[in-house]
N, C-alpha and C positions, 0 to 999 in steps of 0.2 A: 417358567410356565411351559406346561409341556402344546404342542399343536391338540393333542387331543381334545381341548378346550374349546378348539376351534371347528366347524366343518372343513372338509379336505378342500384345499385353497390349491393344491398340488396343479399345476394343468402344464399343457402342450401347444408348439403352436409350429408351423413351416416357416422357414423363409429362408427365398436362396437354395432351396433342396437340402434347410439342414434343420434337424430336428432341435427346438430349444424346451426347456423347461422351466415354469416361472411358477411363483405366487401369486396368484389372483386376485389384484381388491375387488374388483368384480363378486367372486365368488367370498370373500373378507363381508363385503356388504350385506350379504342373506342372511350374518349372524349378528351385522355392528350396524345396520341402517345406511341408508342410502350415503352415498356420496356422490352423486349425479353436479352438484354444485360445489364440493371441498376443492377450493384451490389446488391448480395443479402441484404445488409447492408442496404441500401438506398431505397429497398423494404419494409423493414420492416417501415423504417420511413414515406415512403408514405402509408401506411396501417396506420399507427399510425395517420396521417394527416387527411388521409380518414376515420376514423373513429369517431374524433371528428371533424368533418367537422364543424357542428354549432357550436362552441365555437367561442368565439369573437377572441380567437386568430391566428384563422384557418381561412387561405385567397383563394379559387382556384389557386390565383398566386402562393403559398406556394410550392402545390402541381406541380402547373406546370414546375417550379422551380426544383424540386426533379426530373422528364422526364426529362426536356431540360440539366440536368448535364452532359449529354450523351455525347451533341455534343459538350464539351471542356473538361470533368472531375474537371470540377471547378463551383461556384457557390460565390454570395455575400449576399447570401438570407440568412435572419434569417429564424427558424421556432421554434415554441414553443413544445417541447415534453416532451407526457404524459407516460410514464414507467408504466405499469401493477402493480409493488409491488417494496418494497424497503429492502436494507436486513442493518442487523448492527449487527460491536461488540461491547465487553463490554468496550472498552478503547472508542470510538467515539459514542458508543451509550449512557453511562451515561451521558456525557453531555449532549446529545440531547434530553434523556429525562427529563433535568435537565433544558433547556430547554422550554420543552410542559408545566412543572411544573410553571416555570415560566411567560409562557405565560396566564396559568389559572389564576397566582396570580395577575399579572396585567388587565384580564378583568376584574376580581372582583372587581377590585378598580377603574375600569371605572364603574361599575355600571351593569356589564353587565354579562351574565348566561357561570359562568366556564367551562362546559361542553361543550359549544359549542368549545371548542380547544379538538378536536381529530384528530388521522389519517382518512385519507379518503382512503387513499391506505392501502393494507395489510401490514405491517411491521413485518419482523422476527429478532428479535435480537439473536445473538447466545454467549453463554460467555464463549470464548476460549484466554482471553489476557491476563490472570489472573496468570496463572498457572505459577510459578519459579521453576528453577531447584538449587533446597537450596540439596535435599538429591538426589546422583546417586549412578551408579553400584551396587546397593543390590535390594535382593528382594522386600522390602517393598517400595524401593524408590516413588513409585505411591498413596501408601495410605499414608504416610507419606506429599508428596508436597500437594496431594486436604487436607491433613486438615489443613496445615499451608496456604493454600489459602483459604479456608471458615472461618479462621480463621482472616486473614488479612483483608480481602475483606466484611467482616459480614455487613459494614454499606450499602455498594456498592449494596449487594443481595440483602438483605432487601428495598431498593432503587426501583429497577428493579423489587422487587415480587409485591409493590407498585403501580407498573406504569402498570402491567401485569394485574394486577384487577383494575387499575383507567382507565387504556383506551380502546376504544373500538379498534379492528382489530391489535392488537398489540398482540406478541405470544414473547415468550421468552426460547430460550434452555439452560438448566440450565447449570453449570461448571464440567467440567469432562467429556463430550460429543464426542467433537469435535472441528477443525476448522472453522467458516463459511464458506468457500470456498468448502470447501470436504461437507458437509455438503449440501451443495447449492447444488452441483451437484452431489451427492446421492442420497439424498433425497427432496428437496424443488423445483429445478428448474422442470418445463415439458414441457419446447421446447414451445409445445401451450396449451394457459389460457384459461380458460372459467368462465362466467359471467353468471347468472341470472339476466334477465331482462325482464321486458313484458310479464310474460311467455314463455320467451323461452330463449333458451340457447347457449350465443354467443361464438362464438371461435376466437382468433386472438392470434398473435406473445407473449409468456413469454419474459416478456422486464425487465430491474431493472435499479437501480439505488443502489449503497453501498456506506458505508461511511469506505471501507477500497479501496487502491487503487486496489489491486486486482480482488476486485469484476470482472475484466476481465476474470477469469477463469472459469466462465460459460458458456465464447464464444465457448466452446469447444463441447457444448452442444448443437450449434445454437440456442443458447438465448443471445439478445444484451443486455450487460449489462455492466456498467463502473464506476470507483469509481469518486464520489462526495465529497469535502466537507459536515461535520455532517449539518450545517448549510441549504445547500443547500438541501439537504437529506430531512430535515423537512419541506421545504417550498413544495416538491416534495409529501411529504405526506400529508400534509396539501390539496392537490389538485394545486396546482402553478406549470404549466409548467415548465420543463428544457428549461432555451431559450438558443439554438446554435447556430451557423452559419451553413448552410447543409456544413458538411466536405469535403476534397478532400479523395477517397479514393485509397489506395495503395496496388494492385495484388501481392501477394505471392506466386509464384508459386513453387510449390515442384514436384521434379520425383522421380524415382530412392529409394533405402531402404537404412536403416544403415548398415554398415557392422557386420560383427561379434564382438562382443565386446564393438559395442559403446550402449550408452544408450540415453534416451531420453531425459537427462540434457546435454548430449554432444550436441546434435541438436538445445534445447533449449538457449543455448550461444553460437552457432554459430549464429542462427537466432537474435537474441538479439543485438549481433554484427554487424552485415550486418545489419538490419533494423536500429539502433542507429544510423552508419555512415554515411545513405543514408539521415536521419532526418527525423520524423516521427513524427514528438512533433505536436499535436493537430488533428491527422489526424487516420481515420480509417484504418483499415490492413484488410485485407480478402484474406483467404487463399484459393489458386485455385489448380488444376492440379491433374493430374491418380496418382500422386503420395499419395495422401491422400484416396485412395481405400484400400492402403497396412498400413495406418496409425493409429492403434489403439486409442480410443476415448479419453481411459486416458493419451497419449502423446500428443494430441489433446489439453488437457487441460493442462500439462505442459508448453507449448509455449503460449496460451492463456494466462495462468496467470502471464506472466511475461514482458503484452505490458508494463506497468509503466516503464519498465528496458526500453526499446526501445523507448521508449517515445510515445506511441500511445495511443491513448483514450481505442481504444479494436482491439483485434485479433480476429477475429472472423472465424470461422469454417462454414460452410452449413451442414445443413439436408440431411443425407445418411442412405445408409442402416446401418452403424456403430454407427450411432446415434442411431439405433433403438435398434441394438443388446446390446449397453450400457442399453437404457431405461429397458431394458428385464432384463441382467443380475441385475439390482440395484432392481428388488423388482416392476417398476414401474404396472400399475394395466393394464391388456391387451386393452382394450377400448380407456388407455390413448394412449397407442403405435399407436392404431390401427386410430386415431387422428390424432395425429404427421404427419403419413404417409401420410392421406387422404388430411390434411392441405395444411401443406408442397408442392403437387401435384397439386392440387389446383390453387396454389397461386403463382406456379411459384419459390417459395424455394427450393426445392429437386435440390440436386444437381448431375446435370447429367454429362456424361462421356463426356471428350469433349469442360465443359463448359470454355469459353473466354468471360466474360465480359468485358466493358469498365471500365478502372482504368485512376485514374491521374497519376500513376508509375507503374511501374512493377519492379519485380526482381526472380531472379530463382536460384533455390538452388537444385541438384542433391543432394539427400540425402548419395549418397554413397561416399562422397567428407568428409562427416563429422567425424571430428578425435576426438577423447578423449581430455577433455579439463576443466580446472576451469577458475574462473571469478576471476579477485582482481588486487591490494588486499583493495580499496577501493569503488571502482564503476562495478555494473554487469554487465556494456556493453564490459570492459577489460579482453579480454578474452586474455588467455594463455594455449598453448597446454600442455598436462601432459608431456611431455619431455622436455618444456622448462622451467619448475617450477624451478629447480636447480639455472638455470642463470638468471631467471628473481628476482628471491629472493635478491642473490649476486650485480646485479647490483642495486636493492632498499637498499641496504646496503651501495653501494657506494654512492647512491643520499643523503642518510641520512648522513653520512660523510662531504657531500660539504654542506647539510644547517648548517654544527655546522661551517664549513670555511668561512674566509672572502670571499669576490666575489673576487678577486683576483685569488685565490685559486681555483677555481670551477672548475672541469671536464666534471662538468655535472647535469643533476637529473634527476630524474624516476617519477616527480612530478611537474611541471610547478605550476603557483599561480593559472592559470587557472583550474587545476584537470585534464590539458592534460597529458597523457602519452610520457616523451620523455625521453628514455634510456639514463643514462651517462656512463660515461667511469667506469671500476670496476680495481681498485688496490688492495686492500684487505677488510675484515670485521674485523680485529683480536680487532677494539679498541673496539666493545664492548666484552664485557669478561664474559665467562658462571658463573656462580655461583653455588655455592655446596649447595643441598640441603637434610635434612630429612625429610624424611614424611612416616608418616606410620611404621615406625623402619627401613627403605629402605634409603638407602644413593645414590646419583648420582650425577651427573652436570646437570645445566637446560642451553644450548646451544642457540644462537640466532637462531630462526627459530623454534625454539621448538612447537608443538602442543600442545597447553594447553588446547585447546576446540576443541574436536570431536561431533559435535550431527547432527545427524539424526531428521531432525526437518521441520516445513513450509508448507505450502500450496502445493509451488511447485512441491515436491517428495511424500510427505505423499500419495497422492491420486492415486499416480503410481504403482500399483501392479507390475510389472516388474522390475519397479528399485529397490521398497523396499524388494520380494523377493531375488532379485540378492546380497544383501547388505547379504540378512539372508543368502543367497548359498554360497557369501564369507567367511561369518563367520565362518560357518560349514567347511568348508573347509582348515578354516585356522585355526582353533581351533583342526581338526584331524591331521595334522603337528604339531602341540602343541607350537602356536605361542602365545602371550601375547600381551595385549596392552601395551603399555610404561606406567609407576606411573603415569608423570607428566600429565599424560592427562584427561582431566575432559569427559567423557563421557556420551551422553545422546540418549534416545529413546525419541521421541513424535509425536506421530500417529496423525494423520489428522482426523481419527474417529475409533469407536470399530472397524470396521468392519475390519482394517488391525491387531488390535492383535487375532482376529480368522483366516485369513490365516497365517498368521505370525506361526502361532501354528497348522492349518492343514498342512500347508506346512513341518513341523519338526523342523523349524531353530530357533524360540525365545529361545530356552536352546543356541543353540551356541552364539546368539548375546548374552544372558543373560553371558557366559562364560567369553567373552572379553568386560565385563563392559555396552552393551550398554542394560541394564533393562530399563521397562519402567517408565517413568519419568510421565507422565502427557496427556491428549489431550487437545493441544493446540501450539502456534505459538512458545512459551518458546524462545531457542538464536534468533530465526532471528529478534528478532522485542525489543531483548536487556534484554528478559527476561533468562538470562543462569545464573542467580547466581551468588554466590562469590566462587573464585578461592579457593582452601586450604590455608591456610595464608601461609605456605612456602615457598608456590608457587609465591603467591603474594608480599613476603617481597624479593624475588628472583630480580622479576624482577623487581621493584623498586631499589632495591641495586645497577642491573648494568646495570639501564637504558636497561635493556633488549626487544628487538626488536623481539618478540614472533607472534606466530599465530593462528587462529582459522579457523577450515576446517569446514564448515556447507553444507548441502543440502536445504539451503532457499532462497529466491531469493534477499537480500534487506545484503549491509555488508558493509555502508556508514562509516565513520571516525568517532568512539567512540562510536557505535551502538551497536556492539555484548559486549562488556565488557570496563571500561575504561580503562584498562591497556594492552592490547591486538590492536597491533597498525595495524598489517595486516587480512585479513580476508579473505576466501576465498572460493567461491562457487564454490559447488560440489557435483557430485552424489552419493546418499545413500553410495553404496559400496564403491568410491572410500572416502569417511569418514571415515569408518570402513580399507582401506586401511593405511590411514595416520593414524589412533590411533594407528597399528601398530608399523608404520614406528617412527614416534614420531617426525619425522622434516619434514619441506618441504625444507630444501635446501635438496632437495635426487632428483635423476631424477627415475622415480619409473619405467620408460621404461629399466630401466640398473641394477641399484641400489638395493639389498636385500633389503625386509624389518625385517627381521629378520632370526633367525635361528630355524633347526626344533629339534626335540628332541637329535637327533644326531652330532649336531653342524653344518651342513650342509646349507646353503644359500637357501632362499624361495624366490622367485621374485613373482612379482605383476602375473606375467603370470601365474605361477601357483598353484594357488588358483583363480584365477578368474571364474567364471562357464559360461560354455556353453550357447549357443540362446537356443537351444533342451534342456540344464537342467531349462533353466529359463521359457521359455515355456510352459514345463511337469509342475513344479510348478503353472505359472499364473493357470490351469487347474482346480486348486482344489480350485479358487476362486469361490464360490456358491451363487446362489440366497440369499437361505435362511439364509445364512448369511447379507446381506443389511435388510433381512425383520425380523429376528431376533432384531436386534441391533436398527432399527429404529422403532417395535412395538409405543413403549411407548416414540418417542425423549424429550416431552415436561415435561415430568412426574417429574426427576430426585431423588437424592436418598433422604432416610431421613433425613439430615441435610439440604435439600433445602426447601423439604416440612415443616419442621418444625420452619423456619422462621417464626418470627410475626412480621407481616405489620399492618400499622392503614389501615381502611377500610373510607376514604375521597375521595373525589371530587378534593379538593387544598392538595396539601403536605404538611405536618408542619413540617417546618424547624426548626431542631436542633443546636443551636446556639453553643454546645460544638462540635458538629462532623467535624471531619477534613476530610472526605471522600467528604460528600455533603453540599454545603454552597447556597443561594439564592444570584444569580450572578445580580449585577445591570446595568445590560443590560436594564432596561425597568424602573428605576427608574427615576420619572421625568418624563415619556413620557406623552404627549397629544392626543389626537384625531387627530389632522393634524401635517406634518412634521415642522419643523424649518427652517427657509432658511439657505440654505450655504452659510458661509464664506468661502473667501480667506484665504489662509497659508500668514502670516504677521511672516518675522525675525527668523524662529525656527531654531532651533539645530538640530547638527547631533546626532542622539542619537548610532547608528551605521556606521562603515565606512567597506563595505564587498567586496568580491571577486568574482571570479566565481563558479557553482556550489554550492551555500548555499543551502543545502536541510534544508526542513522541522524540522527534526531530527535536524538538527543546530539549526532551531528556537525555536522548542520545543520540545526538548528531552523525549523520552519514557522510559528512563532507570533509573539508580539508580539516587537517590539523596545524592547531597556532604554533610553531617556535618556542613560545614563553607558556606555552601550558601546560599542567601537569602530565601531561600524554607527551609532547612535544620535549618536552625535561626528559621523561624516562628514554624516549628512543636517541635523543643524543647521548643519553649517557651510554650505550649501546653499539653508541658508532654510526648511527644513520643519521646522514646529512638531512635537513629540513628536507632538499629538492628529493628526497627518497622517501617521503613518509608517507607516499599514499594517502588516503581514506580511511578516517574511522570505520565505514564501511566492509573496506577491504581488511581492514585487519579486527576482527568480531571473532576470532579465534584466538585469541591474545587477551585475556581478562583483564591482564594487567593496566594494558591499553585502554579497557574500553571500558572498566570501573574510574581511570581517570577523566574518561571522558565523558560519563556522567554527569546531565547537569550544565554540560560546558560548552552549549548554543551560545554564539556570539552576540544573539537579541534577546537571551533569554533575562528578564526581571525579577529580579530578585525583590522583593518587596521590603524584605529588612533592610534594603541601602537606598539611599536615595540619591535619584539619579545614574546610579552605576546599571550597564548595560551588558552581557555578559554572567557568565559560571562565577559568580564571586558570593560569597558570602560574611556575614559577620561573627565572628568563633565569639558566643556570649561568654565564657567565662573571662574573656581576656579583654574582651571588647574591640581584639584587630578585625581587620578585613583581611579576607584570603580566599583564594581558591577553595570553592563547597571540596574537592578532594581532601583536601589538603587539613581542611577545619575535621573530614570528617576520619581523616585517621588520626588528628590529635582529641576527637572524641573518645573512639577507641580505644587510644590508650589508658584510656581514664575508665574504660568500660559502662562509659553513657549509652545508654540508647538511642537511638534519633526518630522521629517522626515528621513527616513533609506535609505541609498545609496548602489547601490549592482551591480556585473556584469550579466553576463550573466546565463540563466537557474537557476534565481532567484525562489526560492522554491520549487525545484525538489524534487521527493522523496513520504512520504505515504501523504494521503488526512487528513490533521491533522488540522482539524477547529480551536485548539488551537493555532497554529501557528497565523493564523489572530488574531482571539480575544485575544489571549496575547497582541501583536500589538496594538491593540487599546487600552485596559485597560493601557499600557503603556503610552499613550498620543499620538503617530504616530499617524499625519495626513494624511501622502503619506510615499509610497517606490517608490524612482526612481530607475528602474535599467534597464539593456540594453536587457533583456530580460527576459521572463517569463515563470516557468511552469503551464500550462493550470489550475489546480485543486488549486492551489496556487493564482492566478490570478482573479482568480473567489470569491475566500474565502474572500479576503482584502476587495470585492466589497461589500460583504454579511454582513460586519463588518462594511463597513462605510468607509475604508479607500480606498482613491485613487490610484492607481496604476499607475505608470507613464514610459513611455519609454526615455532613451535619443536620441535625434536623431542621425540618423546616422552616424558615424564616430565620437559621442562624447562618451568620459566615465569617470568617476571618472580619469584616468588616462592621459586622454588627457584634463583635464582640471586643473592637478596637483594637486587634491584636498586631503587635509590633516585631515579633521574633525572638522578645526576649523572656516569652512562658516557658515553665515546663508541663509537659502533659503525663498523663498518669491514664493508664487504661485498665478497668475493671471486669472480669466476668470474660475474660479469654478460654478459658479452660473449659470455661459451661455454653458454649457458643449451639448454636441454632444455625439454620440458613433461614438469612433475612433476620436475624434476632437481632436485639439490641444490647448495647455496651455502654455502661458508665466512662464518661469522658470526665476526667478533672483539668481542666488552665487554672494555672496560677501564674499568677505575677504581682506586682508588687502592692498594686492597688488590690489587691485581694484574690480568691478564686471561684469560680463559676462548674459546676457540672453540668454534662449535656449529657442527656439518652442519644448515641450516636447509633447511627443505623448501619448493621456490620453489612457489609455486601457480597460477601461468601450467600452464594444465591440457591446452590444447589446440595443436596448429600455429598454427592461424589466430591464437590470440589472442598466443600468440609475437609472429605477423606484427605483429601491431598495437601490441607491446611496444616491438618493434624502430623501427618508424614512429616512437613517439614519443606515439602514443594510435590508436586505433579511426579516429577523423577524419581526420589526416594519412594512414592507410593508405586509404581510402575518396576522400580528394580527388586522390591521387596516381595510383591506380587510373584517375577519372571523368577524370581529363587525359593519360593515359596514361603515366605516367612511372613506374608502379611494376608 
């Protein structure tokens, strides 16, 4: 579409003494109708419209489409969106630039000039996934873990210092830094971008795109940003629209403050909770109401960074004066503030007092309603008040009772197959039985309910000056009572960026957290994302012995089933101090509202109440948070120390792949390809290769955590020469396909529904009728040239944006996953891969069609596909077969395109060499 369609949108505006030039929806309106009331959210995307107007993917109707939302809050319009820069870590970025590597080795062998595969967008990779918490509670705990990860990771760095000198607009922040997220809105994000072009210098909306699901916690910044598939990430950078549907969007409105004592993770799982049960899975949040004048920017980005929990693409916050005062306090450069402002005003962003936009939902939350509260103890939308921890614990004791009962027996469970929460009846916990343990020359009992993982860790909290003071105000407080953490409990610090262990330390409290074990461990994600280490072995031979039902209290946002540790079967989010509260207490059956958690020097009873610190002492502390501490610490972000520097990289174009390294392998994603796609076949007869439930997150599919010994991944690296105590992280090794297609599947809790009772990546290989390893069954498919298909229920892939999850998927032989429904990031990735995604229809499921794992399916009408069309489904099995109109979930044209390609990459490489 050329502009000329348009009137001149072209305009100018000062700020800072420097001349910028923007698109005007202002001046967009006199020709597309008012948008005095269009969500800020959906401003930005009409800016984003308006700005690449001439691009073939950019329609006037696009835009008009983005106006007329008004008058119903819905839309069925595609639109193609371009994101200003894209951000990544080190666990989704090594692939991806594993990846671009890839991609260069395959033009070469078309014949054609490597270089031309670069970012077109700015990409920043940040590498904070890295870091384990192997050594705590001592001083050196922090120099000791970064050199057992530059030590682990050496092939990984070297990898990335690689791709930092082979590609053009690629920047990389070494390990030991930071989280991305904290990082991002620190330092990296600025509300509004600007470009060089023309001579002259344009300004519009800081927009992104991440390959971690969080990336939402920028919204906090009014920067729309939202986590992506790696996958998708690269096509984004590559220059390839995000193609969407324009979302519906859903009004948040807040009044009212917290009261005394609550904190901003308490609000944050209240919201979490309300917005999950209202259902928000694929839909925008925008937070409205006077309530957000009294709302600090970094609790702002708390709630932000935890739509994935809610299920929402992004939470997003508006342009205020708080936004500004953040920009100011973090270092930002006065020109850029004075920008923002002028922007912002502008453009109809700034959000004013009063403002009521049109939403497709509303919901309202008086802030002074909001009580003290954790999340668990397997999903973050299950929130539980701190008083009711005692009995909600007790009654998951009793639900775990009734799964060892026949169904006869049952009372109840705290656990549906669905991952619903529904309370059983509680008689007692006595069968499981504590165990006597040494450690340390300290003798005790380890109790069910025990805190074995205390850490102060994640996105979430780290960034929150407030909470992680109040955590240090606790400590202090509870350390001049002369209280102690309990042995059994593994304790850990990990800051979001330096910049919290310098208030941490002008504030006075890192000696007291340093006193009750919490030293600092590392910057970076460590328990939440399953990097917390190995327990003490006594600990661990503990609760092994007596099947012991233990827990883990974290301040992160993400504490899915076998995530934080595998032995560790409850998990539980929570704020900074109240972490530091239970490594105290040492259980969570305690109700902490009643309940001592210790005693003080004089034998005398300490409750949660007092030691808790004041709004006024937390306060006087946030105070001494200073500029020059953001502009200290982020001088030199990209520089990093001499072990990074002293990395030797080869200095090439193509990457030469190391045929012995188990870190990074040349993935055959592109082996074989041509110039033009391949036509699609139909699915003829395949196997079930999995038979799943509801709630499969990601994490199920492909595990970030430790690797088993006896598993197909744990197989391949012994055979290799790496000792078990060297295997790192699935995680860490996402550069390595070989690894991480065995690792597919192969969550510790994950249920396979074709076996009964078995826990665990197992499956049953129908022609033979053994049981095995899903790898294992699915390379002796394979061989046989079956195809495979995965059967799943409902919120099929929930969880982090984990490309591996798909491309495991594929490398397996899955042609399609049918399931009854999907999460968004999830949904999108299969497409990217090549595999099809499929809905049951309505009222059908694995369960209403009695299905056991030992059908074949059979898919019709691939070749003549639609977005949103339907496909003849054939099951057979023995009792006969059944057709279902299955509903294809290729949503969009473009992602069509990408279906047809073969994946998102082959349609993006064929494109950059011009043959598609």
């Amino acid at each position: 579409m050329s502009r000329d369609e348009m009137p001149d949108t072209l305009q100018s505006l000062e700020a800072g003494g420097t001349t910028y030039h923007y698109y005007s929806l202002p001046k967009a309106a006199d020709a597309l109708g008012s948008i005095d009331r269009l969500p800020k959210t959906l401003k930005i995307l009409l800016e984003n419209q308006l700005r690449f107007a001439s691009e073939p993917s950019v329609a006037r109707e696009d835009m008009q489409a983005l106006v007329d939302w008004q008058q119903g809050g819905r839309s069925s319009r595609e639109i193609g969106y371009r994101p200003a820069r894209v951000l990544m870590q080190d666990f989704t970025g090594v692939p991806g630039v594993v990846d671009l590597a890839s991609m260069r080795a395959a033009v070469e062998k078309l014949g054609e000039e490597p270089s031309r595969i670069n970012p077109l967008s700015p990409v920043d990779l940040v590498i904070d996934h890295s870091v384990m918490v192997d050594k705590f509670g001592n001083p050196t705990a922090f120099k000791d873990n970064v050199a057992i990860e530059m030590e682990r990771n050496r092939e990984r760095y070297e990898f990335l210092r690689w791709g930092q000198d082979a590609f053009d607009n690629f920047r990389v922040v070494p390990p030991g830094t930071g989280i991305c997220h904290q990082v991002n809105l620190e330092y990296l994000g600025r509300t509004v971008w600007t470009k060089q072009e023309d001579g002259k210098t344009f300004a519009y909306p800081d927009t992104l795109v991440g390959t971690d699901s969080h990336t939402t916690m920028i919204n906090g910044l009014g920067v729309l940003g939202w986590g992506v598939g790696g996958i998708e990430a690269e096509a984004a950078m590559l220059g390839q629209p995000v193609s969407m549907l324009i979302p519906e969007v859903v009004g948040f409105k807040l009044t009212g403050r917290l009261k005394e004592g609550i904190t901003a993770t308490d609000l944050v799982l209240t919201v979490t909770q309300m917005l999950r049960s209202r259902g928000v899975v694929g839909k925008f949040v925008e937070f409205y109401g006077d309530g957000l004048a009294d709302l600090p920017l970094a609790d702002r980005a708390t709630i932000a960074n935890m739509a994935p929990e809610y299920g929402a693409t992004c939470g997003f916050f508006p342009v205020d004066d708080e936004t500004l005062a953040y920009l100011r306090l973090t270092g930002r450069e006065d020109g850029q503030i004075a920008l923002v402002e002028a922007y912002s005003k502008a453009q109809g962003l700034w959000r004013e007092p009063g403002d009521e936009p049109i939403f497709s939902d509303t919901l309202h939350l008086d802030m002074g309603d909001v009580e003290a509260s954790l999340a668990g103890p397997k999903r973050p939308q299950d929130r539980v008040a701190l008083k009711d921890m005692k009995a909600t614990f007790e009654k998951l004791m009793q639900g775990e009772e009734n799964d060892k009962a026949p169904p006869s027996e049952e009372k109840g469970r705290l656990f549906s197959e669905g991952g619903q929460t529904a309370v059983g009846v509680h008689d007692s916990y006595e069968h499981h039985d504590s165990q006597s343990v040494e450690l340390d020359g300290e003798q005790f009992r380890l109790d069910p309910g025990a805190v074995v993982i205390a850490a102060i860790t994640s996105c979430t909290n780290t960034s929150n000056p407030s909470v992680m003071l109040a955590a240090g105000l606790l400590a202090r407080n509870a350390h001049a009572k002369g209280l102690t953490t309990k042995p059994w409990v593994k304790t850990s610090l990990a800051p979001g960026s330096k910049v919290v262990t310098e208030y941490l330390a002008a504030g006075g409290v890192q000696g007291d957290l340093d006193a009750l074990g919490f030293n600092l461990v590392g910057y970076g994600c460590t328990t939440c994302i399953g990097n917390s280490g190995p327990l003490p072995p006594p600990i661990e031979k503990a609760i092994e012995d007596g099947d012991l039902t233990v827990a883990s209290v974290l301040s992160g946002n993400r504490n899915f089933e076998g995530r934080i540790h595998p032995l560790v079967k409850t998990n539980w989010l929570a704020s900074p101090p109240l972490v530091v509260a239970y490594a105290l207490a040492g259980n969570v059956r305690l109700d902490l509202t009643q309940d001592p958690l210790g005693e003080d020097r004089d034998g005398n009873p300490v409750y949660l109440q007092d030691i808790w610190p004041s709004q006024a002492d937390i306060a006087n502390a946030v105070e001494k948070v200073k500029t020059e501490m953001f502009r200290k610490e982020y001088a030199e972000v990209f520089e990093g120390d001499e072990t990074w520097k002293a990395l030797q990289v080869p200095q090439s174009q193509v990457y030469e792949w190391s045929p012995s390294s188990t870190y990074i392998q040349h993935p055959p994603f592109f082996e074989g390809m041509g110039r033009d796609p391949e036509p699609i076949e139909d699915v003829r007869d395949a196997h079930i290769l999995a038979l799943l439930g509801d709630s499969v997150t990601t994490d199920h599919i492909s595990p970030a955590g430790s690797i088993k010994p006896d598993s197909p991944a744990g197989r391949y690296l012994q055979e290799r020469g790496i000792k078990p105590v060297d295997f790192n992280s699935y995680g860490s090794r996402r550069g390595n396909h070989e690894v991480m297609m065995r690792g597919t599947f192969a969550n510790v809790r994950i249920r396979n529904e074709m076996l009964d009772g078995v826990v665990g990546g197992e499956t049953r290989h129908v022609p033979s009728g053994e049981q095995m390893a899903i790898y294992d069954a699915a390379m002796k498919y394979q061989e046989k040239g079956t195809p495979l298909v995965v059967i799943a229920g409902k919120e099929y892939g929930t969880g982090s944006s984990r490309d591996w999850a798909a491309k495991g998927t594929r490398l397996l032989g899955v042609r399609a996953v049918i399931a009854e429904s999907y999460e968004r990031i999830h949904r999108s990735n299969l497409i990217g891969m090549g595999v099809v995604p499929l809905q049951f229809p309505e009222g059908e499921s694995r369960q209403t069609l009695g299905m056991s794992g030992d059908e074949t399916i059979s898919i019709e009408g691939l070749a003549d596909l639609t977005p949103g069309g339907k496909v003849t489904v054939t099951v057979k099995s023995a009792k006969g077969e059944k057709k279902l109109e299955a509903l294809c979930r290729i949503d969009t044209a473009n992602e069509l395109e990408y279906y047809r390609h073969g994946g998102i990459l082959h349609y993006v490489l064929r494109r950059m060499i011009g043959a598609a």
